[in-house]
PDB file as gemmi writes it, atoms N, CA and C in Angstrom:
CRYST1    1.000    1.000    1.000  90.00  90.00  90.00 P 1                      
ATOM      1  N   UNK A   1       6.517  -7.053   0.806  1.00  0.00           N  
ATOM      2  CA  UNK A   1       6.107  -6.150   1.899  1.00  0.00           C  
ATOM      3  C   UNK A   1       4.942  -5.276   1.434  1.00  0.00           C  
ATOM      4  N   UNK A   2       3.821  -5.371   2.023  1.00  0.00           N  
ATOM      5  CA  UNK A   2       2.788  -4.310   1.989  1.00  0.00           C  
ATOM      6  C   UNK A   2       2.611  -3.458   2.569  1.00  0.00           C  
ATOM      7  N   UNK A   3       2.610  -2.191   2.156  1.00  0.00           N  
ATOM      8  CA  UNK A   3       2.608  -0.592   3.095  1.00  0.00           C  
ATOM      9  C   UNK A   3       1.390  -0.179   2.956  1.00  0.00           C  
ATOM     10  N   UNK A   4       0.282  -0.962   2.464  1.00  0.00           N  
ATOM     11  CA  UNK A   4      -0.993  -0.537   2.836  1.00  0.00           C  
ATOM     12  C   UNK A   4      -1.549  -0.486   3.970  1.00  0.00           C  
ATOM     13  N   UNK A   5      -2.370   0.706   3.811  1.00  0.00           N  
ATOM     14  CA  UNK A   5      -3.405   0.823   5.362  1.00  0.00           C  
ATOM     15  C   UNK A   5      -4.649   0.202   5.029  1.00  0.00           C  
ATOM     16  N   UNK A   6      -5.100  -0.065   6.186  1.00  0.00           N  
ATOM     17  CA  UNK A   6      -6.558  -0.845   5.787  1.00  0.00           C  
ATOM     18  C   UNK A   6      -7.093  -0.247   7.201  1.00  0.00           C  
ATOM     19  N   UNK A   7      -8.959  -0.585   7.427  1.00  0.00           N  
ATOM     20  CA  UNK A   7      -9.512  -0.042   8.434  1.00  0.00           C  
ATOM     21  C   UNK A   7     -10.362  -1.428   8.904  1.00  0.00           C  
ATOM     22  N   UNK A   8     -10.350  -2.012  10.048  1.00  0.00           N  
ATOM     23  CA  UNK A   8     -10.691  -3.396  10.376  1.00  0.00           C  
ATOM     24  C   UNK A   8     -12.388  -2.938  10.935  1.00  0.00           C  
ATOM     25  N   UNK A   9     -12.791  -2.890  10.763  1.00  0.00           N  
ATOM     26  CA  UNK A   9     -14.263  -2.418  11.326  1.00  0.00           C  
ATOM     27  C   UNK A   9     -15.072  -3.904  12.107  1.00  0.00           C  
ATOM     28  N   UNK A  10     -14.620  -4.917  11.769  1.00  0.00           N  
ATOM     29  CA  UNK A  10     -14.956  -6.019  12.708  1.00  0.00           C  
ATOM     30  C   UNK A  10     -14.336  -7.078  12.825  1.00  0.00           C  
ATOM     31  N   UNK A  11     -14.751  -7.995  14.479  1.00  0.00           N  
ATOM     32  CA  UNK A  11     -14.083  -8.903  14.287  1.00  0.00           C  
ATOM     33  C   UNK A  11     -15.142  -9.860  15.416  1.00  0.00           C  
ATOM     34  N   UNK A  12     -15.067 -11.070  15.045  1.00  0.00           N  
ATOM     35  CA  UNK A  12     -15.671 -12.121  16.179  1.00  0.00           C  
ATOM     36  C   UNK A  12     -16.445 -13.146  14.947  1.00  0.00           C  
ATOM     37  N   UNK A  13     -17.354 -13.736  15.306  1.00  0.00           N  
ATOM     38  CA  UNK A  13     -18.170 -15.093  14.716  1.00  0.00           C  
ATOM     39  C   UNK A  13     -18.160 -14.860  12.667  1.00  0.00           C  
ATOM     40  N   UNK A  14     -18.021 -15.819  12.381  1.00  0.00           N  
ATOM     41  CA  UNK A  14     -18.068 -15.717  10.749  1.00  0.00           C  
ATOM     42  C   UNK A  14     -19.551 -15.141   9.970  1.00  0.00           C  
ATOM     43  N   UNK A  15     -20.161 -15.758  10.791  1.00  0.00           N  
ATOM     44  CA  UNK A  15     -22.055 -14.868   9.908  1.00  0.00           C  
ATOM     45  C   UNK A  15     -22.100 -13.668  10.284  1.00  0.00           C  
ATOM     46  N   UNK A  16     -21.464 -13.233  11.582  1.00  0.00           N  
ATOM     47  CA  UNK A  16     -21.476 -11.285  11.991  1.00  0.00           C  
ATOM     48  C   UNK A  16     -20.370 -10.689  11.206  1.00  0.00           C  
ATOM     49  N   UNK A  17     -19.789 -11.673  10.692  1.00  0.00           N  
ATOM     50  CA  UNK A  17     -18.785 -10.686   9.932  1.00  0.00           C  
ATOM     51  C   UNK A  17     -19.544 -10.398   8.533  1.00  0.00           C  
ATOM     52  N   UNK A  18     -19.647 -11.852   7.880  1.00  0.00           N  
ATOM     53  CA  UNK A  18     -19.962 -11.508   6.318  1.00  0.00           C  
ATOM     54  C   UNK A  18     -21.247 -10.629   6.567  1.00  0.00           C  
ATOM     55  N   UNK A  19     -22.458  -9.885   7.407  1.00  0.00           N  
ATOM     56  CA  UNK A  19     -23.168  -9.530   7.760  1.00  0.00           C  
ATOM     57  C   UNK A  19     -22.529  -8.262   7.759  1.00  0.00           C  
ATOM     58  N   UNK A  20     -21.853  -7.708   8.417  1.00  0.00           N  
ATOM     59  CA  UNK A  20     -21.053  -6.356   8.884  1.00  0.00           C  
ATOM     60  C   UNK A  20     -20.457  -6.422   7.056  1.00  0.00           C  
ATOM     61  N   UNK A  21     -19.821  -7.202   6.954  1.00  0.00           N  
ATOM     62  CA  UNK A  21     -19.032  -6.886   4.974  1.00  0.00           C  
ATOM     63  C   UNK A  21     -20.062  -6.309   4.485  1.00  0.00           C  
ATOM     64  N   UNK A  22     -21.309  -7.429   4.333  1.00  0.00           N  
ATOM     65  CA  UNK A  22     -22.323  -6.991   3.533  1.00  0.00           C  
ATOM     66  C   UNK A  22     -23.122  -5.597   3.642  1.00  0.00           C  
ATOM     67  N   UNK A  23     -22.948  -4.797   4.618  1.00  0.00           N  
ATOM     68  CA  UNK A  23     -23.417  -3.871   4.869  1.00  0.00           C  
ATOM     69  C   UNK A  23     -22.527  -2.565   4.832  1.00  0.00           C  
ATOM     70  N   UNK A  24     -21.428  -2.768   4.795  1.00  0.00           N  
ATOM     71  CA  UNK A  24     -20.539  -1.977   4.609  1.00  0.00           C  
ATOM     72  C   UNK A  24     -20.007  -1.774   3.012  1.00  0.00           C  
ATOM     73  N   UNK A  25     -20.323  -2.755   2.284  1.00  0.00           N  
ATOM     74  CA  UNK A  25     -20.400  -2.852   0.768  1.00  0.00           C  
ATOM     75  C   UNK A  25     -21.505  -2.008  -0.075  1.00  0.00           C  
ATOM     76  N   UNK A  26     -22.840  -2.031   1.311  1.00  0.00           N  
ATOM     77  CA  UNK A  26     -23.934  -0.491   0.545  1.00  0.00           C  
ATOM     78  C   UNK A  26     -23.765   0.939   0.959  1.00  0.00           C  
ATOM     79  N   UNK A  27     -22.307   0.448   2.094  1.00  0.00           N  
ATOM     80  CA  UNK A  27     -23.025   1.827   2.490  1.00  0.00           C  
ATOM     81  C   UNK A  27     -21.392   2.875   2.108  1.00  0.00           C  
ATOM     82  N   UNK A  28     -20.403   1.765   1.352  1.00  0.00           N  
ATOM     83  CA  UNK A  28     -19.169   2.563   0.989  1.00  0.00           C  
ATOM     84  C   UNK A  28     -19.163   1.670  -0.251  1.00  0.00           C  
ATOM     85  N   UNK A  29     -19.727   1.826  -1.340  1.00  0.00           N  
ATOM     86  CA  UNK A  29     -20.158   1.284  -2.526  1.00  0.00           C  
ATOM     87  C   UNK A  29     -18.177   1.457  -2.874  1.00  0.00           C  
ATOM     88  N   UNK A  30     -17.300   2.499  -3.008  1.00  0.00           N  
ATOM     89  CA  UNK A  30     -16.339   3.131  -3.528  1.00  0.00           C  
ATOM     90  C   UNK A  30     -15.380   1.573  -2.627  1.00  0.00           C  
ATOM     91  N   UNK A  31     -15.426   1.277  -1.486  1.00  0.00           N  
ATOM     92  CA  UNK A  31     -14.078   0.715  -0.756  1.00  0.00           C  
ATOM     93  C   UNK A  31     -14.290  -1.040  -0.791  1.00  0.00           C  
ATOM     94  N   UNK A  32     -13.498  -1.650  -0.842  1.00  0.00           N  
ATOM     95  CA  UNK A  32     -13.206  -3.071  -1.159  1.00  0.00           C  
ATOM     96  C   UNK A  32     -13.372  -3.700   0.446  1.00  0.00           C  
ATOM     97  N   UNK A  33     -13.827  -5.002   0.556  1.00  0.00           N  
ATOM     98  CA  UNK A  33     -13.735  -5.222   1.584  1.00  0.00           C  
ATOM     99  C   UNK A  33     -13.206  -6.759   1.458  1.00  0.00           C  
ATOM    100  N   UNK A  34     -12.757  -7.006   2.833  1.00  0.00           N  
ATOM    101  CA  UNK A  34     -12.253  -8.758   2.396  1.00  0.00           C  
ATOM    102  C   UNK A  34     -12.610  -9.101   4.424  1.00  0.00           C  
ATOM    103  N   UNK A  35     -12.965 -10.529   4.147  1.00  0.00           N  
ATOM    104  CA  UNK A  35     -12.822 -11.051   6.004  1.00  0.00           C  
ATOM    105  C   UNK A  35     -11.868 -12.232   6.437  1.00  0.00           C  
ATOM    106  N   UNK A  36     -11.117 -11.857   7.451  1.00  0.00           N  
ATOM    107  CA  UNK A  36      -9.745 -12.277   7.435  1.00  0.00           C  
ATOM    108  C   UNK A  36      -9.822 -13.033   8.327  1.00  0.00           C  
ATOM    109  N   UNK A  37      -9.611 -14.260   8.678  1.00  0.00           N  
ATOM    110  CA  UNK A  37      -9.550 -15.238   9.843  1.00  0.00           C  
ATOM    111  C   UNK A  37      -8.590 -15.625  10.439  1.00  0.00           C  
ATOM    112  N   UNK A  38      -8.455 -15.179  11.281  1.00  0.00           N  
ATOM    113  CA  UNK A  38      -7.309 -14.778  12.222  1.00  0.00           C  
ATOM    114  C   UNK A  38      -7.834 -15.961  13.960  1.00  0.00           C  
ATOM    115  N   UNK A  39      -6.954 -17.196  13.893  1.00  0.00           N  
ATOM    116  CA  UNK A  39      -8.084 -17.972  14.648  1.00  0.00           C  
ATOM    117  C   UNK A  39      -7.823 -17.402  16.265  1.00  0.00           C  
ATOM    118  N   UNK A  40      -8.913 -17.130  17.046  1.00  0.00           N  
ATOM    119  CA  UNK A  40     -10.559 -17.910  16.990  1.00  0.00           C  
ATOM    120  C   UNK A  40     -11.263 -16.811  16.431  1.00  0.00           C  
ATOM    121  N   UNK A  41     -10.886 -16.019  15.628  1.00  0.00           N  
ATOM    122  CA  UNK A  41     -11.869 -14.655  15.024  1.00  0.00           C  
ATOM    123  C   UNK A  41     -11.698 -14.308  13.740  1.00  0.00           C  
ATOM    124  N   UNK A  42     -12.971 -14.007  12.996  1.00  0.00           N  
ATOM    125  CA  UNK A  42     -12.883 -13.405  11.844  1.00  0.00           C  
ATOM    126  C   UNK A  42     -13.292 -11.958  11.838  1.00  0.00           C  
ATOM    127  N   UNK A  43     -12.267 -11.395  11.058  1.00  0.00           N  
ATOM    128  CA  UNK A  43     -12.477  -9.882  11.175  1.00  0.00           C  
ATOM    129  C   UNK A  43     -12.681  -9.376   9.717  1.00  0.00           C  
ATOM    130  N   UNK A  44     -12.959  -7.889   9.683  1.00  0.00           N  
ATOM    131  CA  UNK A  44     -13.381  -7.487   8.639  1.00  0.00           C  
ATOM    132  C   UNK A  44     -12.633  -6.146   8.125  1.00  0.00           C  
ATOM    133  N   UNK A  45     -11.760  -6.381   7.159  1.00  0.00           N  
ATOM    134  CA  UNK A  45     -10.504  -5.333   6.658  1.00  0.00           C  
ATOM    135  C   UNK A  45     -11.113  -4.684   5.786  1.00  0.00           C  
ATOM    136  N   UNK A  46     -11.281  -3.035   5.715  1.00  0.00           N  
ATOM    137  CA  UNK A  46     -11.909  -2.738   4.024  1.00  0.00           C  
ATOM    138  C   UNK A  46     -10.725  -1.424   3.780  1.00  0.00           C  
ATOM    139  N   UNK A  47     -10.752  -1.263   2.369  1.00  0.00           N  
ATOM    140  CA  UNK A  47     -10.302  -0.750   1.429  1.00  0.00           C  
ATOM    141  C   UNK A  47      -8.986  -0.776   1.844  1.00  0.00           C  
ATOM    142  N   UNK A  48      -7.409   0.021   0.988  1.00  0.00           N  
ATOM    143  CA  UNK A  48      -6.245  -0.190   0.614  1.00  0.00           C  
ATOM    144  C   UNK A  48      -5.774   1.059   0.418  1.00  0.00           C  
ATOM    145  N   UNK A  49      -5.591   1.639   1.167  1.00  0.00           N  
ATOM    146  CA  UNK A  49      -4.842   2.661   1.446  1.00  0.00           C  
ATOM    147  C   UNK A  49      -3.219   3.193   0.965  1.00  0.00           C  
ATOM    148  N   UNK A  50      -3.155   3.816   0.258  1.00  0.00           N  
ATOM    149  CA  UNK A  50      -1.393   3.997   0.259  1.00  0.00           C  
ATOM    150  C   UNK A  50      -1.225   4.659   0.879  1.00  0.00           C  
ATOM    151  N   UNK A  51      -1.553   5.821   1.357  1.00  0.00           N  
ATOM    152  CA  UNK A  51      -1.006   6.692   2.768  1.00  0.00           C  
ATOM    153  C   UNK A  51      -1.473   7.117   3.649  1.00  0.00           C  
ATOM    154  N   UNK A  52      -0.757   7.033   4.720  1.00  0.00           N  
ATOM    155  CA  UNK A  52      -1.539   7.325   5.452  1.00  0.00           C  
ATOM    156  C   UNK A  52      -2.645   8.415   5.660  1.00  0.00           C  
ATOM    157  N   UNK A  53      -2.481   9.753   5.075  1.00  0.00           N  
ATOM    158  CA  UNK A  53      -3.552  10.667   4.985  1.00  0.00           C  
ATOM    159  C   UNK A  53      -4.812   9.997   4.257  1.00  0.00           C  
ATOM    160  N   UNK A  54      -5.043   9.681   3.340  1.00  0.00           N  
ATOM    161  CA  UNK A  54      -5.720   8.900   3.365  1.00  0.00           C  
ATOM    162  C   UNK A  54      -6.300   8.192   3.853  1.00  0.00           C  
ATOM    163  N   UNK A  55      -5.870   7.174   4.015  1.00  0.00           N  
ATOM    164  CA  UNK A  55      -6.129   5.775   5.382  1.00  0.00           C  
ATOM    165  C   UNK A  55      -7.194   7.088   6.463  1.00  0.00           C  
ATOM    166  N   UNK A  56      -6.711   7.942   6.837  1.00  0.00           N  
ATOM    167  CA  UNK A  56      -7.033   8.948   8.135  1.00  0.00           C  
ATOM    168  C   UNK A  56      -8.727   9.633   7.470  1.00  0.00           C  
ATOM    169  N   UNK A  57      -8.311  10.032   6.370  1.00  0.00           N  
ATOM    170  CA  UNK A  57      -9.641  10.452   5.666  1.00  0.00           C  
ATOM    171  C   UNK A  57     -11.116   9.898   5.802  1.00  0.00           C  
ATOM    172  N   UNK A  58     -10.095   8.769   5.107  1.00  0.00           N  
ATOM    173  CA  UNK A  58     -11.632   7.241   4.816  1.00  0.00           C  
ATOM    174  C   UNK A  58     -12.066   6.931   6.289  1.00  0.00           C  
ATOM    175  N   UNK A  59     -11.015   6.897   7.084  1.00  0.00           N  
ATOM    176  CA  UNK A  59     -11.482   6.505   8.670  1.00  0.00           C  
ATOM    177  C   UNK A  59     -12.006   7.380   9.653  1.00  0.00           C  
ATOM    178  N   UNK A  60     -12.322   8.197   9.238  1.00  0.00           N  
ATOM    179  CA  UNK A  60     -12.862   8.807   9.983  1.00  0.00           C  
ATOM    180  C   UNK A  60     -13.840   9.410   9.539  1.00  0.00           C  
ATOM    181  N   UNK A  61     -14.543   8.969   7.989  1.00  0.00           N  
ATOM    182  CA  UNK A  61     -16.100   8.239   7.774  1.00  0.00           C  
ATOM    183  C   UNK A  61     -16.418   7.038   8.443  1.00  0.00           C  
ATOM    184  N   UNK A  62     -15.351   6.380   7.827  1.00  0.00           N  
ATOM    185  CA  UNK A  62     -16.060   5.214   8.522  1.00  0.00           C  
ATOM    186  C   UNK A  62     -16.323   5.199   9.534  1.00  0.00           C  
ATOM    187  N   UNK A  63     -15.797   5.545  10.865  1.00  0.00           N  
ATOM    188  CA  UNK A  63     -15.968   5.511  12.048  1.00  0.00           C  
ATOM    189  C   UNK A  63     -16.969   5.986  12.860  1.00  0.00           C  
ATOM    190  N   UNK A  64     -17.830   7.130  11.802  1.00  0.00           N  
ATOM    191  CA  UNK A  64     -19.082   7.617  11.946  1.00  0.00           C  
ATOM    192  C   UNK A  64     -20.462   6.490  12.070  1.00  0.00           C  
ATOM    193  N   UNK A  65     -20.137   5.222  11.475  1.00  0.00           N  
ATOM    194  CA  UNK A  65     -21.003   4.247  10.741  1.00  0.00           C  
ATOM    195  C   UNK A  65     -20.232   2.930  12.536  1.00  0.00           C  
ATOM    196  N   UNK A  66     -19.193   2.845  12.044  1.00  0.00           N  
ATOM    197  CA  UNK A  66     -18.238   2.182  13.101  1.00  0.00           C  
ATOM    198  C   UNK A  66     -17.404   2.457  13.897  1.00  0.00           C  
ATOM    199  N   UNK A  67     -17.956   2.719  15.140  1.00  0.00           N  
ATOM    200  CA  UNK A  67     -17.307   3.441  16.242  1.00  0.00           C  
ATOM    201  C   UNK A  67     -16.172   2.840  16.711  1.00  0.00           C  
ATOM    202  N   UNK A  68     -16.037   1.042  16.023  1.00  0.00           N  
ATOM    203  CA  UNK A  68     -15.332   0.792  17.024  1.00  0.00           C  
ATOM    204  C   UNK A  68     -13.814   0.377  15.947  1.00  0.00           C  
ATOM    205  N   UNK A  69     -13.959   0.974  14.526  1.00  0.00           N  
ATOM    206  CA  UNK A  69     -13.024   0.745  13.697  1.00  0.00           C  
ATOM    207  C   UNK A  69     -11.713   0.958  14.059  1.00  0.00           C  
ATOM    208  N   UNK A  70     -10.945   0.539  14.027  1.00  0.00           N  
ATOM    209  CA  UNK A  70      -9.585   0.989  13.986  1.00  0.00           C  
ATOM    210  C   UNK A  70      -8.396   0.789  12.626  1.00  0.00           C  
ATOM    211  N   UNK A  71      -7.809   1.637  12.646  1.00  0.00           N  
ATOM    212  CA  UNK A  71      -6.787   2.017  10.940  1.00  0.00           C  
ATOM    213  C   UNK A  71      -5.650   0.946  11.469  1.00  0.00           C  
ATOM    214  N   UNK A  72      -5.756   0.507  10.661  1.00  0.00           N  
ATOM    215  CA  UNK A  72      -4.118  -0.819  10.911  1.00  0.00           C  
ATOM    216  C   UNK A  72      -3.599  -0.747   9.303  1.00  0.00           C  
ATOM    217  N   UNK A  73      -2.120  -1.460  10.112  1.00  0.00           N  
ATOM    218  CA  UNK A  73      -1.224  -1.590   8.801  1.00  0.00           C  
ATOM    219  C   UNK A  73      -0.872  -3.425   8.914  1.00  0.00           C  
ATOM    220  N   UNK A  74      -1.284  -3.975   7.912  1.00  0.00           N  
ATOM    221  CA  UNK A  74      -1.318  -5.381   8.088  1.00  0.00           C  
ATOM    222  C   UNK A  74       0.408  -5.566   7.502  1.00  0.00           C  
ATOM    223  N   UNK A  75       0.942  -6.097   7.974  1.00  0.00           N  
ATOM    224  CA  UNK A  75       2.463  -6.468   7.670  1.00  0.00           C  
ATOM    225  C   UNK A  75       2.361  -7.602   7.132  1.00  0.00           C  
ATOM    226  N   UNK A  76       2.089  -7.981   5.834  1.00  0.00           N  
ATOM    227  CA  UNK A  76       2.264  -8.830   5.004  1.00  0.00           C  
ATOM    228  C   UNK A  76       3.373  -8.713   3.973  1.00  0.00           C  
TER     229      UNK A  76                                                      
END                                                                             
C-alpha cells in the first residue's frame, strides 16, 4: 500500500506529456517526475509526498506554473 501524495499536472497524447515532464524537470529541479499510462491517456505524476501538508505546500507552487494540477493519492 502506498500513502503517497503525488500532483498529476498532465494528461492526454504521449509527446505533450514527455514535453510537460520535460519542462517541469527545469522548472522544479528539487521534485521527481514519472508519466503514467493510464489507457487512452498518458499523464504526468511528479514528486512523493508523505503528507499531506506537504503534498498541499508543493501544490500550490505548482499550480501557479499549472492551473490545471490536481493533488491525488494513487492507491497502489
Amino acid at each position: 500500500m502506498n500513502d503517497r501524495y503525488k500532483v498529476q499536472i498532465f494528461y492526454g497524447s504521449n509527446e505533450e506529456a514527455k514535453k510537460t515532464l520535460s519542462q517541469f524537470k527545469k522548472e522544479f529541479r528539487q521534485l521527481d517526475g514519472t508519466i503514467v499510462y493510464t489507457d487512452p491517456t498518458f499523464k504526468v505524476w511528479v514528486g512523493t509526498f508523505k503528507t499531506r501538508i506537504e503534498a498541499e505546500r508543493n501544490y500550490k507552487e505548482i499550480l501557479k506554473k499549472y492551473p490545471n494540477a490536481l493533488l491525488i493519492r494513487p492507491n497502489k
